[in-house]
N, CA, C and O atoms as a GROMACS GRO file, in nm:
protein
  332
    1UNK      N    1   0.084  -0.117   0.000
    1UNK     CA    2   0.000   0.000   0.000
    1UNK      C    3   0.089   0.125   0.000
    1UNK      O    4   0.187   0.137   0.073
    2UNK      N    5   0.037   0.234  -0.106
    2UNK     CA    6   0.169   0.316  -0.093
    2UNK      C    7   0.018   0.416   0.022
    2UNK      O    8  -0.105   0.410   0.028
    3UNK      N    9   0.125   0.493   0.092
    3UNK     CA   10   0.133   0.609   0.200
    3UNK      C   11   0.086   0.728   0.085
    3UNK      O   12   0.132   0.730  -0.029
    4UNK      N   13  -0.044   0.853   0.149
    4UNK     CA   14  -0.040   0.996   0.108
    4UNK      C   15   0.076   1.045   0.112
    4UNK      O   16   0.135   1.076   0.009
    5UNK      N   17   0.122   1.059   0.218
    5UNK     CA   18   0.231   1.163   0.304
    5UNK      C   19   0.311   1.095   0.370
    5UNK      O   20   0.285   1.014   0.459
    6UNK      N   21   0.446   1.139   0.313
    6UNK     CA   22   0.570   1.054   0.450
    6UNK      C   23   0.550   1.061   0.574
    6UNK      O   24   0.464   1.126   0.635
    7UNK      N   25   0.641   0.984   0.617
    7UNK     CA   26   0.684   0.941   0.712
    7UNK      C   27   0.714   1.112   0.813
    7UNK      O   28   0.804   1.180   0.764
    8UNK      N   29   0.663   1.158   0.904
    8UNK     CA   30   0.758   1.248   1.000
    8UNK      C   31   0.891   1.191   1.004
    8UNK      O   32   0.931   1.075   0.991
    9UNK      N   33   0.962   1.322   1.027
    9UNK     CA   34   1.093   1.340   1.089
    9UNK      C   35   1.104   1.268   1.195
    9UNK      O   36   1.017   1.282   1.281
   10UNK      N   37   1.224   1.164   1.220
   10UNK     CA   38   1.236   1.084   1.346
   10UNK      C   39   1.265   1.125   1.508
   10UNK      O   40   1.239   1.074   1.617
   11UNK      N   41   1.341   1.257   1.455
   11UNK     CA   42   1.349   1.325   1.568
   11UNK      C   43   1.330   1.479   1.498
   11UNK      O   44   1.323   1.525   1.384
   12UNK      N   45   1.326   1.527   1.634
   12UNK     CA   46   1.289   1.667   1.639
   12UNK      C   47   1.411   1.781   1.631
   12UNK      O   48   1.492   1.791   1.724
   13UNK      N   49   1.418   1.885   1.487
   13UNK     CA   50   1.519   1.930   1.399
   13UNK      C   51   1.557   2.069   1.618
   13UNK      O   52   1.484   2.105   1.711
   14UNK      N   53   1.704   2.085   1.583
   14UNK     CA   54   1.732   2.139   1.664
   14UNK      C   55   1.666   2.320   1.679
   14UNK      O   56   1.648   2.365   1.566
   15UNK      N   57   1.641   2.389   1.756
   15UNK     CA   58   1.659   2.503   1.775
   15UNK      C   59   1.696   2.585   1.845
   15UNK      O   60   1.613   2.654   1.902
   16UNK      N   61   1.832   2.606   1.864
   16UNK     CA   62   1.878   2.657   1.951
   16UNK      C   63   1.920   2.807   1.892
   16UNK      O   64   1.937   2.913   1.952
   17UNK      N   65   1.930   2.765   1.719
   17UNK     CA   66   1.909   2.899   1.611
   17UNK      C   67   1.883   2.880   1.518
   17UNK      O   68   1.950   2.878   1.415
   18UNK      N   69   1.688   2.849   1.553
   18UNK     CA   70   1.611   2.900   1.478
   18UNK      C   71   1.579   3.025   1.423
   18UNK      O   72   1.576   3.119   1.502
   19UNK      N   73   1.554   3.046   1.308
   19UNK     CA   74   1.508   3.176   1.274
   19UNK      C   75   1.372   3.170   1.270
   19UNK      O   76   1.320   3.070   1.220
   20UNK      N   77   1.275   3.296   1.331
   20UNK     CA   78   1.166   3.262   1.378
   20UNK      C   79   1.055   3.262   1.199
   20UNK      O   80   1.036   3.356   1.122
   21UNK      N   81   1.022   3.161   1.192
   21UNK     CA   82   0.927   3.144   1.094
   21UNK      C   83   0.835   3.253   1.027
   21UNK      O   84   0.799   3.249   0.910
   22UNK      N   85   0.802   3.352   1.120
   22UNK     CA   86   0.702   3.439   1.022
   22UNK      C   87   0.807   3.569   0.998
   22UNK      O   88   0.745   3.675   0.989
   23UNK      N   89   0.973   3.584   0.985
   23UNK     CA   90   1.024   3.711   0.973
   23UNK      C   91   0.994   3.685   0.800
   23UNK      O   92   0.970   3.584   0.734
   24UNK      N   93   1.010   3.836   0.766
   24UNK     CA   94   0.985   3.809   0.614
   24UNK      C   95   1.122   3.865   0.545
   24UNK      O   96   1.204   3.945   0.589
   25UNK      N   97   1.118   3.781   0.394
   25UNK     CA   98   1.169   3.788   0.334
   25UNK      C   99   1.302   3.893   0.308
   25UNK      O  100   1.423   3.873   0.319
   26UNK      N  101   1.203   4.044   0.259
   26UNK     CA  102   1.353   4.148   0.330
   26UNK      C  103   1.426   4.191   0.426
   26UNK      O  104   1.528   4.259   0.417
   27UNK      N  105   1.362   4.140   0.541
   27UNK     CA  106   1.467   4.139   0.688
   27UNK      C  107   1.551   4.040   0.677
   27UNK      O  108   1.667   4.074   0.702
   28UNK      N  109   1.532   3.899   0.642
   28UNK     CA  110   1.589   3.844   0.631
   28UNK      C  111   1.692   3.833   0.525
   28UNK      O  112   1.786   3.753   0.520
   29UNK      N  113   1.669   3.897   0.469
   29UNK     CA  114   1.810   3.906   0.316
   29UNK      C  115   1.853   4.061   0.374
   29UNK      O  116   1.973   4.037   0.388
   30UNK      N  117   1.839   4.190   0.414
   30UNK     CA  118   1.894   4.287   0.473
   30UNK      C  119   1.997   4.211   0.603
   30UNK      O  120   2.109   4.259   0.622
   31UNK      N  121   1.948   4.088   0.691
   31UNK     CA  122   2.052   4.056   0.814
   31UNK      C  123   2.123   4.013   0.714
   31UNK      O  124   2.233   4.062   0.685
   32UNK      N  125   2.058   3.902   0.641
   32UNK     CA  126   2.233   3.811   0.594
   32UNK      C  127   2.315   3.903   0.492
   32UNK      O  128   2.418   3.851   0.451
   33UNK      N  129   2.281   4.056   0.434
   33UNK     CA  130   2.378   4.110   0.418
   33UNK      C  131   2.472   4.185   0.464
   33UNK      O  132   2.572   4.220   0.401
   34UNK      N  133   2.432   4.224   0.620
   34UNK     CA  134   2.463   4.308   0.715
   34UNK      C  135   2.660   4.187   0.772
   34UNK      O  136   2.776   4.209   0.809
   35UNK      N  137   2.567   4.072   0.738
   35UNK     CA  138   2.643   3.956   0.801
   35UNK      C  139   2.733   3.913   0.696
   35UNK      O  140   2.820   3.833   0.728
   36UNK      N  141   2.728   3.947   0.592
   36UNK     CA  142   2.808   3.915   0.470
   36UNK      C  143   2.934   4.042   0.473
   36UNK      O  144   3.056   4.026   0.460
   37UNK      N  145   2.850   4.181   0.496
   37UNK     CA  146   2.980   4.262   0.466
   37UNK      C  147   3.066   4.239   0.584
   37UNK      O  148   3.187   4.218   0.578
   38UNK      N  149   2.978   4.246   0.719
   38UNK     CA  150   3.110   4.209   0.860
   38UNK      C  151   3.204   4.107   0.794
   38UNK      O  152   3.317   4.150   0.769
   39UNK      N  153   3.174   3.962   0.756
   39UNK     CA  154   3.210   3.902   0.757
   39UNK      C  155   3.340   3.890   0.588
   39UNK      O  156   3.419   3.800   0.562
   40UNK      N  157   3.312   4.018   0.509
   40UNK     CA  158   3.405   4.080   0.389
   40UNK      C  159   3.542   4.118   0.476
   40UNK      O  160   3.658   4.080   0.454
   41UNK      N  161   3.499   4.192   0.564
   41UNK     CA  162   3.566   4.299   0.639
   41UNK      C  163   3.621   4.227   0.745
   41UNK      O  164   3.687   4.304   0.814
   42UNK      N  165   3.623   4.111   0.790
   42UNK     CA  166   3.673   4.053   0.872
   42UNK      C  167   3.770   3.963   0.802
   42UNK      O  168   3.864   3.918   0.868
   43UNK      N  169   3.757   3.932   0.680
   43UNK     CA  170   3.847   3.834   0.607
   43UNK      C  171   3.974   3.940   0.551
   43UNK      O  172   4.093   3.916   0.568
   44UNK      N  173   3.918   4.069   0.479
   44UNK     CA  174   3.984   4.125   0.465
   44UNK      C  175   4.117   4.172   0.522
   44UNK      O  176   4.232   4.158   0.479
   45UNK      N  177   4.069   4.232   0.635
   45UNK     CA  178   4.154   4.265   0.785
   45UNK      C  179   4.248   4.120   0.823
   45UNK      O  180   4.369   4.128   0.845
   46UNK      N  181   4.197   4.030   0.825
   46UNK     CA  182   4.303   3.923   0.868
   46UNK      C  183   4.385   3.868   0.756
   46UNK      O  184   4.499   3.823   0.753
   47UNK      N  185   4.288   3.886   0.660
   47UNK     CA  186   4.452   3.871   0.502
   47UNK      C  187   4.555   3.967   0.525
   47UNK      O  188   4.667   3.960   0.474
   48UNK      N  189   4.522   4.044   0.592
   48UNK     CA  190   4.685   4.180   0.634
   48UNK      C  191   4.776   4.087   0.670
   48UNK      O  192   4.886   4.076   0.615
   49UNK      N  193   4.723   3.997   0.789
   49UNK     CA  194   4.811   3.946   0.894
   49UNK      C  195   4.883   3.823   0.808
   49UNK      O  196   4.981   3.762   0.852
   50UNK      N  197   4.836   3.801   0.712
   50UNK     CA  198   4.897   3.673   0.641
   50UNK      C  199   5.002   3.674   0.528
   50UNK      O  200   5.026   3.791   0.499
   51UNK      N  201   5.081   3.577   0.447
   51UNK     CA  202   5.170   3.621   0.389
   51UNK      C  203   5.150   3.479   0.263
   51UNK      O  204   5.105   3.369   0.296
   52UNK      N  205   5.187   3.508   0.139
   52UNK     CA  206   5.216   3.398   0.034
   52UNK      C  207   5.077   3.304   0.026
   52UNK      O  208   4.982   3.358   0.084
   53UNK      N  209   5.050   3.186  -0.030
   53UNK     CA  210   4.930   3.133  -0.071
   53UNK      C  211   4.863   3.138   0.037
   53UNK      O  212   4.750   3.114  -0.006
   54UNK      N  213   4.849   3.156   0.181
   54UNK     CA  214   4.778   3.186   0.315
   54UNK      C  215   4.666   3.296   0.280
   54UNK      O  216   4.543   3.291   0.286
   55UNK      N  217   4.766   3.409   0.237
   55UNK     CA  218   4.680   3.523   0.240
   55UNK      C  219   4.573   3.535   0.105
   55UNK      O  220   4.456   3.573   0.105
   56UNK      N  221   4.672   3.479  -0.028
   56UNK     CA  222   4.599   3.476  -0.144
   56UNK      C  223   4.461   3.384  -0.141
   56UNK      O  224   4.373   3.423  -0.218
   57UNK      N  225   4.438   3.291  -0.076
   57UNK     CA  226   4.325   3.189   0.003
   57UNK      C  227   4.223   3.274   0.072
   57UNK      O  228   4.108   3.235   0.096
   58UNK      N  229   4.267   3.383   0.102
   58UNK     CA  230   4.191   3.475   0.196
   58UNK      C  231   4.120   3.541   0.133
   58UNK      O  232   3.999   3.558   0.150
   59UNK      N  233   4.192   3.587   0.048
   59UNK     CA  234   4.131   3.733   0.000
   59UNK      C  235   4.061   3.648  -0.153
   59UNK      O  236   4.004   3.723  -0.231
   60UNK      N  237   4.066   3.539  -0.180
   60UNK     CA  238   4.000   3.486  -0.246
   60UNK      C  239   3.836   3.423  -0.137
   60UNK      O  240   3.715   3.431  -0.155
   61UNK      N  241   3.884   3.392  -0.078
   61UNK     CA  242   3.724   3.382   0.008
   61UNK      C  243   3.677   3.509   0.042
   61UNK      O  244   3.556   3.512   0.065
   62UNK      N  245   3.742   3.626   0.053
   62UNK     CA  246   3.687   3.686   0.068
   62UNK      C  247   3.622   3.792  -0.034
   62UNK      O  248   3.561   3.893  -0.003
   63UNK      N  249   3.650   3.744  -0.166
   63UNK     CA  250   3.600   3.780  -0.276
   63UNK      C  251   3.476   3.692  -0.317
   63UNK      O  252   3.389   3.758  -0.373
   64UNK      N  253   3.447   3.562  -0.302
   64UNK     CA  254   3.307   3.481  -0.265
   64UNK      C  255   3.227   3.559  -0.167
   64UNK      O  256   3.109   3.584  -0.192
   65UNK      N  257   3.301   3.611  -0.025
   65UNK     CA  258   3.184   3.649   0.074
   65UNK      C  259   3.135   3.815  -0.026
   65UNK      O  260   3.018   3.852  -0.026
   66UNK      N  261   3.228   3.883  -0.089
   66UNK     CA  262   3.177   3.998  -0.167
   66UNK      C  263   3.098   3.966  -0.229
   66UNK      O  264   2.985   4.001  -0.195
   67UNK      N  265   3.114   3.876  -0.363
   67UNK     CA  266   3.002   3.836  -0.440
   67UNK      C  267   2.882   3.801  -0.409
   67UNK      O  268   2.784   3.818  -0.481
   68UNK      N  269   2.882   3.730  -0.258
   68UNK     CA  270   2.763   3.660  -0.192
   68UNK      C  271   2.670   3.775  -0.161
   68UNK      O  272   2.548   3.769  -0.175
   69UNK      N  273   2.738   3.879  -0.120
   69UNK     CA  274   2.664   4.013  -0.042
   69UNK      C  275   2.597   4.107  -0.171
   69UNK      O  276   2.488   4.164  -0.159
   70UNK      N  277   2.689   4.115  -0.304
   70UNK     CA  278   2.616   4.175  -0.416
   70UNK      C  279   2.532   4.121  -0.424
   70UNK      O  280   2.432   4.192  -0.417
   71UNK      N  281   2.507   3.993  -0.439
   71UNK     CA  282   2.349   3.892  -0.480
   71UNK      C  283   2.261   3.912  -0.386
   71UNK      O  284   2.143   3.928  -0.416
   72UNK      N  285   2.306   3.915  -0.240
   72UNK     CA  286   2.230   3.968  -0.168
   72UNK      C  287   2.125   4.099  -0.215
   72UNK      O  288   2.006   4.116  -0.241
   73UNK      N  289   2.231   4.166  -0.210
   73UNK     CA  290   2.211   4.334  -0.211
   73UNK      C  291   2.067   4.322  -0.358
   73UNK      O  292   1.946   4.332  -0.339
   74UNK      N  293   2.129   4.301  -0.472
   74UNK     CA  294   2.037   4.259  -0.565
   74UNK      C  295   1.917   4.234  -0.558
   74UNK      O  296   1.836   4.272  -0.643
   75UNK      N  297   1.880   4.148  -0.432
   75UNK     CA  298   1.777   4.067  -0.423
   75UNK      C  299   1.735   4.178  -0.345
   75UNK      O  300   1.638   4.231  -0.400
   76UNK      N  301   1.762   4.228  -0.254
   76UNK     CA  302   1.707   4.351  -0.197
   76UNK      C  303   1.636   4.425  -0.284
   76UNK      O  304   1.515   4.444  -0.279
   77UNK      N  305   1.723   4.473  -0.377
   77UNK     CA  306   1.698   4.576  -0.496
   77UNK      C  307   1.542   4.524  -0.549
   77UNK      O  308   1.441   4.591  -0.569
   78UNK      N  309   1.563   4.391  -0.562
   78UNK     CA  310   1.438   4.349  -0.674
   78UNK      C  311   1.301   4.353  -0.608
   78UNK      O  312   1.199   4.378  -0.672
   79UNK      N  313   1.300   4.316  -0.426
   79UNK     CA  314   1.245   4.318  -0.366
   79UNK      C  315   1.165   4.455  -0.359
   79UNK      O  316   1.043   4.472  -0.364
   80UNK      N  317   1.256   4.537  -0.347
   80UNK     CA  318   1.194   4.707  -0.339
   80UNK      C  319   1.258   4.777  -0.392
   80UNK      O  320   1.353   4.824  -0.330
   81UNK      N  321   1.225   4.830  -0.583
   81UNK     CA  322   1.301   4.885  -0.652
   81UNK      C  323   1.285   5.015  -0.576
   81UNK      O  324   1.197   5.043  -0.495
   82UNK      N  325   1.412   5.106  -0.627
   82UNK     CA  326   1.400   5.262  -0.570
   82UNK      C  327   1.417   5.308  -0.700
   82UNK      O  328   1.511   5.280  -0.775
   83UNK      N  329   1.312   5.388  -0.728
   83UNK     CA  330   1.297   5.464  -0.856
   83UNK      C  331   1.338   5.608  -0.874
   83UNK      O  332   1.323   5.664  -0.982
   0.00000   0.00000   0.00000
C-alpha cells in the first residue's frame, strides 16, 4: 500500500538557532547582508596578517563572501526597486 504523506521526521530538527518562521523575506536578506559585509571585512583585515598562498586563500574567500553580499544586495533591490 503506498502512503499519502511521508513518514515524520524521526526526531525533532534542533533550535537553539532557529530563525523565527514568520520574519519576512527582506529582513531576512537585509541581516544576511549586514552579516556578509562584517564578515568581507573581517576576512579582509586578517589577510593583512597573512603572507604567500595563506593570504591569497583569503582574500580569495573573501571575494566569494563579496560576491555573496552583491546577490544579496540585488535581491534587496528586486524586492523594493527605488525609482
Amino acid at each position: 500500500m503506498i502512503k499519502p504523506t511521508p513518514n515524520p521526521p524521526k526526531h525533532k530538527p534542533g533550535t537553539m538557532f532557529l530563525i523565527a518562521p514568520d520574519i519576512d523575506t527582506e529582513t531576512l536578506l537585509a541581516h544576511a547582508c549586514e552579516s556578509l559585509a562584517s564578515a568581507s571585512v573581517m576576512a579582509s583585515d586578517f589577510a593583512g596578517f597573512l603572507q604567500g598562498s595563506q593570504r591569497n586563500t583569503l582574500l580569495g574567500i573573501a571575494q566569494v563572501i563579496m560576491l555573496g553580499e552583491l546577490a544579496v544586495n540585488r535581491a534587496l533591490d528586486n524586492l523594493d526597486p527605488q525609482d
